[in-house]
Kinemage of the C-alpha trace (Angstrom):
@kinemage 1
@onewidth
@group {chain A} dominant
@subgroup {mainchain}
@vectorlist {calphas} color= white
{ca unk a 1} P 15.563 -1.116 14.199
{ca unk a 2} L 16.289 2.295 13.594
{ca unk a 3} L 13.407 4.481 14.641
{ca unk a 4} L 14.766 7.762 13.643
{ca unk a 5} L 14.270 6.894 9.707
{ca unk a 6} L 10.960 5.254 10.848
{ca unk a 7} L 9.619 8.513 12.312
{ca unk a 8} L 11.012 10.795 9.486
{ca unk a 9} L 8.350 9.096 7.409
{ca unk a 10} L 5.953 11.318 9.499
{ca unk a 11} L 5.704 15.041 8.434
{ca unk a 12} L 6.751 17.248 11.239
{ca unk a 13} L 3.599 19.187 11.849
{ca unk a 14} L -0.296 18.213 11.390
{ca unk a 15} L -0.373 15.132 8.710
{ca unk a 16} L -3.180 12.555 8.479
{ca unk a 17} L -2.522 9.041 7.696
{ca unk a 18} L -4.510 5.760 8.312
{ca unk a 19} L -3.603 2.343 10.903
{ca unk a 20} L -5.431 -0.423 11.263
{ca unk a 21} L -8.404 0.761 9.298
{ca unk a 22} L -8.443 4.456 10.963
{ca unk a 23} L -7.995 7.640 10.298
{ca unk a 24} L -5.815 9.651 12.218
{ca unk a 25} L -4.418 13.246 12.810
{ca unk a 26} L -0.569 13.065 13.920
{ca unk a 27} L 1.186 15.600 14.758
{ca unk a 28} L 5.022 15.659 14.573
{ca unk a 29} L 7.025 18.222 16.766
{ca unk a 30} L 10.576 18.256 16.195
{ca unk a 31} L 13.282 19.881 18.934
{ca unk a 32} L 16.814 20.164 19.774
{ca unk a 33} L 17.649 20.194 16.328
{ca unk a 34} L 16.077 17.001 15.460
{ca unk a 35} L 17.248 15.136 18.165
{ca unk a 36} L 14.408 14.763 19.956
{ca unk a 37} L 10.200 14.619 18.930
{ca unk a 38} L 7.116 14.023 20.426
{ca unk a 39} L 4.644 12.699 18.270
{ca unk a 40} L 0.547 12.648 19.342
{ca unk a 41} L -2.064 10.547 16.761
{ca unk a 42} L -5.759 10.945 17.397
{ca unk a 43} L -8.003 8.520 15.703
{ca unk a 44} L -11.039 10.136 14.286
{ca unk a 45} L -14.229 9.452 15.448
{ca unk a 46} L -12.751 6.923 17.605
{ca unk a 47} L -11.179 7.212 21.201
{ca unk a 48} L -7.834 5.036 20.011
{ca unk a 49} L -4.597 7.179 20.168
{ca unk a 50} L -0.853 7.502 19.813
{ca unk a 51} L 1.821 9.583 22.349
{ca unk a 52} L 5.876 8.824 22.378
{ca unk a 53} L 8.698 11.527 22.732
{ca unk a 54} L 11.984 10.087 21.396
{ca unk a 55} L 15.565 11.297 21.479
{ca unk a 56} L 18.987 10.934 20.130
{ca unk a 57} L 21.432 10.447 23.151
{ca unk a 58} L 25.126 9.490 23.086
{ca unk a 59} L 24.228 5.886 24.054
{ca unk a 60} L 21.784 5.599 20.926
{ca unk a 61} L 18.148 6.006 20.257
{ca unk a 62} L 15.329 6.408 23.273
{ca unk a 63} L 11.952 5.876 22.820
{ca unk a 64} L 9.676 7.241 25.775
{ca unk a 65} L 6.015 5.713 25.056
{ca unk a 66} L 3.212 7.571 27.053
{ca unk a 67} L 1.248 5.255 28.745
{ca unk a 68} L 0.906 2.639 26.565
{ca unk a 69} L 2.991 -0.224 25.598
{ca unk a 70} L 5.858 0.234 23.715
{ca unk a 71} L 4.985 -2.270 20.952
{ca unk a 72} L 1.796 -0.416 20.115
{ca unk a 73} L 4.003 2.194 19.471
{ca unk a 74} L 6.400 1.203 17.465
{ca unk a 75} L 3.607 -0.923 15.215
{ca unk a 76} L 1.778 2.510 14.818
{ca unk a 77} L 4.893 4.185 13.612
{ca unk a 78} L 5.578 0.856 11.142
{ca unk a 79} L 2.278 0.552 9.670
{ca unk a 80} L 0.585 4.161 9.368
{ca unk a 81} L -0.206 5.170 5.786
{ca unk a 82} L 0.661 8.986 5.969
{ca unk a 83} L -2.194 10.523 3.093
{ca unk a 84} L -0.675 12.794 0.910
C-alpha cells in the first residue's frame, strides 16, 4: 500500500472528518518538504484518538504509530470521511 497518497487525502492543517461513526479534528503537519508528517485525530466528545509521524526514506515509506497498533492506524487513515 502506498501510504503517502493515502495521507494526502488529509488536508495539511486542522480538517474534520468522521471514522467509525465519530467525529474527529485531525490535524496534518507537513515537514522536510513533504517527506515527513505527523498527523494527531481527536474524537469529539469521546476519549478515542489518532497519532503517527511518517517519512519518506531512501529504503521506502516509514510509518511510526504512537502508541497504538499500527493497524488502527492505517484503518483510520483508510476509512476517515474528511468533511468538506
Amino acid at each position: 500500500m502506498k501510504l503517502k497518497s493515502t495521507i494526502s487525502r488529509i488536508p495539511e492543517g486542522y480538517s474534520e472528518g468522521f471514522y467509525n461513526n465519530r467525529k474527529y479534528s485531525i490535524t496534518r503537519t507537513d515537514f522536510n518538504e513533504g517527506k515527513s508528517t505527523k498527523i494527531y485525530a481527536k474524537e469529539l466528545g469521546g476519549t478515542d484518538f489518532i497519532s503517527l509521524n511518517y517519512y519518506e526514506t531512501k529504503m521506502g515509506e516509514l510509518l511510526k504509530p504512537c502508541e497504538m497498533p499500527e493497524l488502527k492506524v492505517i484503518t483510520f487513515l483508510k476509512e476517515v470521511r474528511i468533511i468538506d
